[in-house]
C-alpha positions in Angstrom: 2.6 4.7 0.0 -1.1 5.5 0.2 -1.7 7.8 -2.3 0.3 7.1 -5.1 0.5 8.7 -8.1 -3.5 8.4 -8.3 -3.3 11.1 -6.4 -0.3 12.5 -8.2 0.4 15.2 -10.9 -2.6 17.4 -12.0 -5.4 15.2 -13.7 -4.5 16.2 -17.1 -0.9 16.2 -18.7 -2.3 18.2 -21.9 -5.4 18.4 -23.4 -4.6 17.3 -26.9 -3.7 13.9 -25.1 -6.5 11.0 -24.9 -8.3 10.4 -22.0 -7.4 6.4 -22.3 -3.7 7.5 -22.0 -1.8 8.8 -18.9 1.8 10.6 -20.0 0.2 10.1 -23.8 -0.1 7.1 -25.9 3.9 6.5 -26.6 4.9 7.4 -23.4 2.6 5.0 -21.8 3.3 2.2 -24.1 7.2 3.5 -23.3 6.7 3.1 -19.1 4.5 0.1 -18.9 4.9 -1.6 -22.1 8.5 -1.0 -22.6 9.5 -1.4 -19.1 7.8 -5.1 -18.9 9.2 -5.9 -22.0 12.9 -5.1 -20.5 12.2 -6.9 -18.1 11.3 -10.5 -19.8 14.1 -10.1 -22.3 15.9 -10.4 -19.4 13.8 -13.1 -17.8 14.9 -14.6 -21.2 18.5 -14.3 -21.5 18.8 -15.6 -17.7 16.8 -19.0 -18.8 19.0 -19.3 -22.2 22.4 -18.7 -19.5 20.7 -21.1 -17.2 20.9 -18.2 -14.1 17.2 -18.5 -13.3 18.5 -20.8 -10.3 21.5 -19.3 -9.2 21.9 -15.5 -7.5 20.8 -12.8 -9.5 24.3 -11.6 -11.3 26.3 -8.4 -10.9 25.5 -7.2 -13.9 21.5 -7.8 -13.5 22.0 -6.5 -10.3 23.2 -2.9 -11.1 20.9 -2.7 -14.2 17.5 -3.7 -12.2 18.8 -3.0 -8.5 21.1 0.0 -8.6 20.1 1.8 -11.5 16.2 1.1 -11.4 15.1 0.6 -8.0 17.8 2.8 -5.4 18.1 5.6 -8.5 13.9 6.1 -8.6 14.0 6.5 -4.6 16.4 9.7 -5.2 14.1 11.0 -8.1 12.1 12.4 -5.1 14.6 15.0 -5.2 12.8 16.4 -8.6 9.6 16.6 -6.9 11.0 17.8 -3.7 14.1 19.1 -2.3 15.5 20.7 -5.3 12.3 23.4 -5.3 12.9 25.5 -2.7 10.0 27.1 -2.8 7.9 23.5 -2.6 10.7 23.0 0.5 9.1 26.7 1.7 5.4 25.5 1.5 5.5 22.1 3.7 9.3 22.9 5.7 7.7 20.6 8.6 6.9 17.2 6.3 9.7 17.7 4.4 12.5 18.5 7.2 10.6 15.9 9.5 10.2 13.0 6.8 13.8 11.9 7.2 14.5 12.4 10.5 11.3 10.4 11.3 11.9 7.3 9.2 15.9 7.6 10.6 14.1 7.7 14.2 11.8 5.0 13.3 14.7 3.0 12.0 16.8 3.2 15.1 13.8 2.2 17.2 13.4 -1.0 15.4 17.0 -1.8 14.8 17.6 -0.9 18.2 15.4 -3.9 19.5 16.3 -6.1 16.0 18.1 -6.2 13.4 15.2 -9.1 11.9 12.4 -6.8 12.9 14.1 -3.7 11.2 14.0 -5.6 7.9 10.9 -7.0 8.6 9.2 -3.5 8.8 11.4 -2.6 5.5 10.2 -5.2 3.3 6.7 -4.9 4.6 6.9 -1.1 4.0 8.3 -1.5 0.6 5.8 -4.3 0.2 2.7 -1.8 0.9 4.6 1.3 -1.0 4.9 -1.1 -3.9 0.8 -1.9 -4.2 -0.1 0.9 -3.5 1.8 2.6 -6.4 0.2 0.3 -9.1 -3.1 1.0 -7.5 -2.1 4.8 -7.9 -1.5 4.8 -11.1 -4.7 3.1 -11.9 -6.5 5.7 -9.8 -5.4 8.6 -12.1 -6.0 6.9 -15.1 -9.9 7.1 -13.8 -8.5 11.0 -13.2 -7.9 11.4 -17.0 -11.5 9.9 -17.6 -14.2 11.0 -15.8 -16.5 9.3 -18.0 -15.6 5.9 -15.8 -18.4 4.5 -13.5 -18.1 3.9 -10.3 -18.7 0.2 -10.9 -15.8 0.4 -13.5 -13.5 2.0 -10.8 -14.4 -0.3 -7.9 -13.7 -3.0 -10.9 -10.3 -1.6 -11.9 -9.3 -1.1 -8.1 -10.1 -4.8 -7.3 -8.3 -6.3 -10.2 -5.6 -4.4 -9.4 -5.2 -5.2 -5.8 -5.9 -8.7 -6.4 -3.2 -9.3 -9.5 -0.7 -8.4 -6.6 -1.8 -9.7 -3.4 -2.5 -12.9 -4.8 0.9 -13.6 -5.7 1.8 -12.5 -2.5 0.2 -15.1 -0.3 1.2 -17.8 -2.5 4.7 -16.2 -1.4 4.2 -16.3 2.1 2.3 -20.2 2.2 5.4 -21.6 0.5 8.1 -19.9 2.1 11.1 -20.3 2.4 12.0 -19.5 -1.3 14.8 -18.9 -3.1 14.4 -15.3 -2.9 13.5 -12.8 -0.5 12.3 -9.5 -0.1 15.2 -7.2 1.2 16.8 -10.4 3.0 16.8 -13.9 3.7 13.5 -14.1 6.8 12.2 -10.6 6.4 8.8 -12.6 5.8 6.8 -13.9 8.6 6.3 -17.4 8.2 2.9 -19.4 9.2 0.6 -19.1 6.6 -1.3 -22.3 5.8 -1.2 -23.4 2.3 -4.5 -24.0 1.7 -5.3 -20.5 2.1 -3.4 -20.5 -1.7 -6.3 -22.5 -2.8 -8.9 -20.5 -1.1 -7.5 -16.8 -2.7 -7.0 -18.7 -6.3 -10.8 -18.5 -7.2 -11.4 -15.2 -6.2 -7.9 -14.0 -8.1 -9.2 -16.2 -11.4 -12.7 -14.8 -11.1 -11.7 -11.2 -10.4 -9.5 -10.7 -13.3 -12.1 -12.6 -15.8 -14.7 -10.6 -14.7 -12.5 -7.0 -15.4 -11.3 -8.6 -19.2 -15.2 -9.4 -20.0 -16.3 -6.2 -18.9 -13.1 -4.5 -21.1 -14.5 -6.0 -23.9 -18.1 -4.9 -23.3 -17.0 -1.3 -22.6 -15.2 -1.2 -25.9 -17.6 -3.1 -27.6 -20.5 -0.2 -26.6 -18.6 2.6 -27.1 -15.9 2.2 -29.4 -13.3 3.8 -27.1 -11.2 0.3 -25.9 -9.5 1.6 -22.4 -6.5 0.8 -23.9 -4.0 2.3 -21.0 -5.8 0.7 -18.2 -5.5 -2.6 -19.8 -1.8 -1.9 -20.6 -1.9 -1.2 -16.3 -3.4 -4.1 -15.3 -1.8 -6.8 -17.7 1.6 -6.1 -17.1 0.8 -5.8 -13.3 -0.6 -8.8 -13.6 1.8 -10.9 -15.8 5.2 -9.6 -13.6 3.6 -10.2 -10.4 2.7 -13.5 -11.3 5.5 -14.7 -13.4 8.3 -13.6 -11.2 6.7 -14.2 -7.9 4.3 -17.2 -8.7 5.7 -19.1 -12.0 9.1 -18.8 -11.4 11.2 -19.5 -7.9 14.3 -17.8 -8.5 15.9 -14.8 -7.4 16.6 -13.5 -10.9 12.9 -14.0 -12.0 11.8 -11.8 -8.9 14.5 -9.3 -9.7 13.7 -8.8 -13.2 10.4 -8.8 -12.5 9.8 -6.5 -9.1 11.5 -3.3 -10.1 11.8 -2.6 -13.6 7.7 -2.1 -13.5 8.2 -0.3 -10.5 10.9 2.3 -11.4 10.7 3.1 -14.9 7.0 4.6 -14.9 8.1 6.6 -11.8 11.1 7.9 -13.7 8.4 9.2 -16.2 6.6 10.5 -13.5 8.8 12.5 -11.3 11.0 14.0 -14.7 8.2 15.2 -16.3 6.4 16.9 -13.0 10.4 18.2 -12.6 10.1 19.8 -15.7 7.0 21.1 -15.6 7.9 22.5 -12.6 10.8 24.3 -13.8 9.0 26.0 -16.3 7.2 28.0 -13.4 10.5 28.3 -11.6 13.0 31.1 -12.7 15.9 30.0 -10.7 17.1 27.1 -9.2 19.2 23.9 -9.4 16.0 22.0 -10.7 15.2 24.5 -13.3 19.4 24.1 -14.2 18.7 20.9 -14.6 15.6 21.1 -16.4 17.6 22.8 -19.4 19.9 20.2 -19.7 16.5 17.4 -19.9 16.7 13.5 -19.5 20.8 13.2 -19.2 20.8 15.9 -16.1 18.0 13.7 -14.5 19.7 10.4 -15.4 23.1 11.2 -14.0 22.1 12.8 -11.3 20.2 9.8 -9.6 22.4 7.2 -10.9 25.4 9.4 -8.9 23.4 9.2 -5.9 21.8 5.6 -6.1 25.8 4.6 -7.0 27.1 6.5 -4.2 24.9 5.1 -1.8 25.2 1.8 -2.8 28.7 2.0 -2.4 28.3 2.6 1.3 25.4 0.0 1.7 28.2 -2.4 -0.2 31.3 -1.4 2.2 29.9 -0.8 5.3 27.3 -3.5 5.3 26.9 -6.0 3.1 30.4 -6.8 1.6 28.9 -9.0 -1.6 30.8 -6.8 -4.4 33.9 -5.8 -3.2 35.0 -6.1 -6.7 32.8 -2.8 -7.7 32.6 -0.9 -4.7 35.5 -2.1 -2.9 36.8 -3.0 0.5 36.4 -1.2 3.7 36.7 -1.9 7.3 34.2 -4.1 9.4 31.8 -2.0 10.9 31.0 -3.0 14.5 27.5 -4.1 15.8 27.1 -0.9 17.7 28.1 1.2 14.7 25.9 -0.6 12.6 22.8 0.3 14.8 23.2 4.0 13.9 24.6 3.1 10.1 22.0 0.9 9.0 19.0 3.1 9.3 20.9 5.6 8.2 21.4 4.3 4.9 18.2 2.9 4.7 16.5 6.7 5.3 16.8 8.0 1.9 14.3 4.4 1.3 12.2 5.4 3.9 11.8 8.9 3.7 10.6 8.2 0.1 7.9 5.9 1.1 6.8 8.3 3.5 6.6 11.1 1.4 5.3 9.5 -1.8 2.2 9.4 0.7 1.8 12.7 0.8 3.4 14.8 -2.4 1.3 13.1 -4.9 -2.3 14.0 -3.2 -4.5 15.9 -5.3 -5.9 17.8 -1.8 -1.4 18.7 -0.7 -1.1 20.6 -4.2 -1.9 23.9 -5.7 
């Protein structure tokens, strides 16, 4: 995405909040904190069960996979497509977002199915980035007080706390995990480039700690959510991308950051929402809360996977179960048609979170 949620809900969630904090100071703690520590208890319990070299297991798989990272795609909806009067206001991005990245998807598959991963992982790649950069951007929202040296600071240490760990990926490929699948990465980077990146990563994020502690040294007021931001950025890039070479350690570590905060995100813009709606499905499910939202994008993430898994892939036949081979032709109109609720959110979350596309 390239806005992000910088550019996201309106700069201030409630004036009795603190400007270091974004949802609030427990909520925060809750969506960063609480999401990063999820996900190293698990980093733990797969090194004590000895899966950190073996294929991520079902179970992980539906937590981190299926419930995390398909069900926050289809929490669009609560921004989206269950306001019909948002629907109203942009009919043409909204109606054309999915039938462009279904378009854009038969295009691709249509010459490959390699390069129709390849520009999935590299989109999801981008979308993932640019989310963390996002959120640091409307931290700076909440504070105006921030200098622009401060923000250029905070931009680069973010950036850099994920694309380092990202060319060490692509020098030492192949790995043990991938992406989407097994080659969606072009190969070809030297290796010493590693060692080139390495000082500027070191330097960069030194440089942003010292001047935290300057900053909270002069004026008492420690930027507490911004360092909550970066750090666990930081620590799950590097530990599940960099530290570790195993497909459970990038699991664990890729999406439960990535989800949960957007969870947060999307619910409470939902609700929000809702109160200024009178009717509606969203503002039906607003009254019900945090179960409504929950079940309703763990229905859909489930039911899609379920079609990914029978139609496609064929790896849990034991949870989804069995179905007909699909043929090759088939699959050229399936495939990006499974993969469009993926797309269309990476498209939109480009747009609907711009300070400049809302009221």
């Amino acid at each position: 995405m390239t806005g992000g949620p910088a550019c996201s809900v309106r700069a201030s969630f409630g004036s009795s909040e603190q400007r270091e904090w974004l949802f609030g100071r427990r909520s925060d703690l809750l969506a960063f904190g609480g999401s990063t520590a999820l996900a190293f208890a698990l980093l733990a319990a797969g090194y004590a069960l000895g899966l950190l070299h073996h294929d991520t297991p079902a179970w992980v798989w539906l937590l981190c996979v299926v419930a995390v990272d398909v069900a926050h795609v289809w929490s669009t909806i609560f921004r989206v497509y269950l306001d019909k009067t948002e629907i109203r206001r942009r009919v043409v991005l909204y109606v054309g977002a999915p039938v462009l990245a279904y378009l854009v998807g038969l295009l691709a598959y249509g010459f490959s199915a390699l390069l129709f991963w390849r520009v999935v992982a590299y989109t999801a790649v981008f979308h993932f980035v640019r989310q963390q950069v996002g959120w640091m951007r409307l931290y700076h929202r909440r504070d105006p007080s921030i200098s622009s040296y401060e923000r250029l600071l905070d931009l680069g240490a973010a950036y850099i706390a994920m694309l380092y760990p990202l060319i060490v990926w692509h020098a030492r490929l192949p790995r043990r995990f991938a992406w989407m699948l097994e080659g969606d990465f072009i190969t070809g980077l030297a290796p010493d480039v590693v060692n080139i990146v390495r000082p500027l990563y070191v330097a960069t994020l030194l440089v942003w700690c010292v001047r935290f502690a300057m900053h909270a040294r002069s004026t008492g007021r420690p930027a507490w959510g911004r360092l909550l931001l970066l750090s666990t950025t930081a620590l799950t890039w590097y530990v599940g991308i960099v530290l570790f070479d195993s497909d459970f350690a990038f699991t664990v570590m890729n999406v439960l950051v990535h989800g949960i905060p957007y969870f947060f995100l999307t619910f409470r813009y939902g609700d929000r929402r809702a109160a200024q709606l009178g009717e509606g499905a969203l503002v039906r499910l607003a009254r019900i809360g945090w179960p409504a939202f929950l079940v309703t994008v763990l229905a859909l993430a489930f039911v899609e996977e379920t079609l990914w898994d029978r139609y496609v892939w064929h790896d849990h036949p034991n949870i989804f179960g069995h179905a007909p081979l699909v043929g090759e032709t088939a699959l050229a109109f399936l495939v990006p048609l499974l993969a469009m609720p993926q797309l269309t959110h990476y498209f939109l979350d480009a747009f609907i979170w711009r300070r400049e596309g809302n009221e």
